[in-house]
C-alpha positions in Angstrom: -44.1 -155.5 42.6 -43.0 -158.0 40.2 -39.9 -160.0 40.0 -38.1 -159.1 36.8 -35.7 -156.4 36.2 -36.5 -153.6 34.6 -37.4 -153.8 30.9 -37.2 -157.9 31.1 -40.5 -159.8 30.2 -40.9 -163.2 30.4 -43.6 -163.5 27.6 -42.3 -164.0 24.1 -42.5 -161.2 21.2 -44.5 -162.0 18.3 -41.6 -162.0 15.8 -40.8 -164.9 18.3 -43.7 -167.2 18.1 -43.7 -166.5 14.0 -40.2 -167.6 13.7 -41.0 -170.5 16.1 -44.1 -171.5 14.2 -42.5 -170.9 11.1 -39.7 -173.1 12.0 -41.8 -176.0 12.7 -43.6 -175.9 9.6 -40.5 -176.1 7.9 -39.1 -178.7 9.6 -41.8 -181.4 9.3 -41.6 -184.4 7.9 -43.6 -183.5 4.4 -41.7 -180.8 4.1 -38.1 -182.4 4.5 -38.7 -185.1 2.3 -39.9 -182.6 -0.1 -36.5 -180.6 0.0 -34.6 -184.1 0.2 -36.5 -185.1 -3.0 -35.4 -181.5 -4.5 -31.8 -181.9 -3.5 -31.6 -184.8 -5.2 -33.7 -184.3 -8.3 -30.9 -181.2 -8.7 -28.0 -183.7 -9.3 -28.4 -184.1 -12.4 -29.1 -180.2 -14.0 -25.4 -179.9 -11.4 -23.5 -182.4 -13.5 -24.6 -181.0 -16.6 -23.7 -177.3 -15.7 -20.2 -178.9 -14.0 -19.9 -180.5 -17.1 -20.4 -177.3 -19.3 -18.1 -175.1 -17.4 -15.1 -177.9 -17.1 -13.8 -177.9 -21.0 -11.4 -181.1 -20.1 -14.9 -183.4 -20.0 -15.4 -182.1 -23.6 -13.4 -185.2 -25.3 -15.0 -187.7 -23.5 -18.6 -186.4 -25.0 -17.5 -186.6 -28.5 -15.7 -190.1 -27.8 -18.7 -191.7 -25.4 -21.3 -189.4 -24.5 -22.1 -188.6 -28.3 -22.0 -192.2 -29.3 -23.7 -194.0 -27.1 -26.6 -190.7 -27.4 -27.1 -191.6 -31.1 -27.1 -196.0 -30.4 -30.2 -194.9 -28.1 -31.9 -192.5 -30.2 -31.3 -194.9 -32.8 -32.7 -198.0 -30.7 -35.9 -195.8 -29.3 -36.7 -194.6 -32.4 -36.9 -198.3 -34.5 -38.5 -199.5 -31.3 -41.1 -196.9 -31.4 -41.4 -197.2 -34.9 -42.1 -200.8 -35.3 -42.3 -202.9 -32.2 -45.2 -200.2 -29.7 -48.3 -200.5 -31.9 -48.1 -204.7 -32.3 -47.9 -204.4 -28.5 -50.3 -201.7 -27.8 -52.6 -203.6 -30.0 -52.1 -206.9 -27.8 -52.1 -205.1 -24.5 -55.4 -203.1 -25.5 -57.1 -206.9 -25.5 -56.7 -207.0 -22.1 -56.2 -203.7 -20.7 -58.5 -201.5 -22.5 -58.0 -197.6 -22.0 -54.5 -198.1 -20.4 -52.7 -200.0 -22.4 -50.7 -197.2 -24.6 -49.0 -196.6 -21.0 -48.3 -200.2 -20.3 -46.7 -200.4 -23.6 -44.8 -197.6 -23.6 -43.5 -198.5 -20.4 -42.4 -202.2 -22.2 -40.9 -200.5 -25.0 -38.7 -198.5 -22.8 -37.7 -201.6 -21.1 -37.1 -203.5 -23.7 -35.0 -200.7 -25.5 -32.9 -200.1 -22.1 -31.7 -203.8 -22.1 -31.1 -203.5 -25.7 -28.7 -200.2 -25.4 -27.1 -201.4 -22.2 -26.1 -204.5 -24.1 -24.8 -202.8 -27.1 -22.9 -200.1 -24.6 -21.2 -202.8 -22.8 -20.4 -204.6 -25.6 -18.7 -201.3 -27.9 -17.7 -199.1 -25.3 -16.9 -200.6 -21.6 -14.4 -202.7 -22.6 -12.4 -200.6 -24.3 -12.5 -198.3 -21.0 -11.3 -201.4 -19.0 -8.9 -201.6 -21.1 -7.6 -198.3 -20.9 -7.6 -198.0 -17.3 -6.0 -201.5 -16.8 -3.0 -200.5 -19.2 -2.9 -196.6 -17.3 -2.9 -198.8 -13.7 -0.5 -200.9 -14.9 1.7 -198.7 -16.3 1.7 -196.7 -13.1 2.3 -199.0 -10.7 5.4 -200.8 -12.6 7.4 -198.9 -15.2 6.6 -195.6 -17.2 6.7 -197.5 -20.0 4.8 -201.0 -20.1 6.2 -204.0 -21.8 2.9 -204.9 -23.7 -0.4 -203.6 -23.9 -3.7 -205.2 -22.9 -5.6 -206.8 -26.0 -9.2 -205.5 -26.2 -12.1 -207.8 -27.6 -14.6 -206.4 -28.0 -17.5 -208.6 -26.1 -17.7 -211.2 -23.8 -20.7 -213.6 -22.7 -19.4 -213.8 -19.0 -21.1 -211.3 -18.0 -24.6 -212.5 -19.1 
């Protein structure tokens, strides 16, 4: 006679040992840094759908967004147009095959310091600006005695 009660067994089912094995396959390490990298990767497509959806955003695209969009087509496309074939020619010298990737890959950095120094230099200041008269304002009187003078660049931060 055996020890369990009646009906009980000790042995797992085979929905059991699929869940279990199934379980483990999905937890592994592969397998979470693959739905980590997916999370993440997501961000972005989630701020543009918040961004969609939430009319109040819609000023600050016309008034940054849309701006600083044209300044890097703009920048990309000169920088495509005249400065990538002098440097693909050059790199080819010493790269061979691979050098259209090597100079796309300078091009790109070379137009991203270019655009980040022109977006500082138009639009982050003003913004300061803005939210150091709005802070102000809020944390003295409603109504501030003088405004904060905007110019337009500064070299301190290079």
């Amino acid at each position: 006679m055996s020890s369990n009660p009646a009906g009980a067994n000790n042995e797992p089912s085979s929905t059991t040992f699929v869940l279990t094995a199934a379980r483990g396959v999905f937890d592994s390490r592969p397998i979470l840094y693959l739905r980590r990298a997916l999370r993440s990767g997501s961000y972005p497509l989630r701020g543009i759908l918040y961004f969609l959806r939430h009319s109040e955003f819609y000023p600050l695209f016309s008034g940054r967004l849309l701006p600083l969009s044209i300044i890097s087509s703009l920048v990309y496309f000169i920088l495509f147009t005249f400065a990538f074939l002098p440097q693909y020619a050059f790199l080819a010298l010493f790269h061979g095959w691979g050098a259209w990737a090597n100079a796309v890959v300078l091009v790109l950095g070379e137009g991203l310091i270019i655009i980040q120094g022109l977006f500082e230099g138009f639009f982050v200041d003003e913004c300061r600006v803005d939210v150091f008269d709005v802070g102000r304002s809020f944390h003295s009187s409603p109504f501030p005695s003088s405004l904060a003078i905007f110019v337009s660049f500064f070299f301190r931060r290079i």
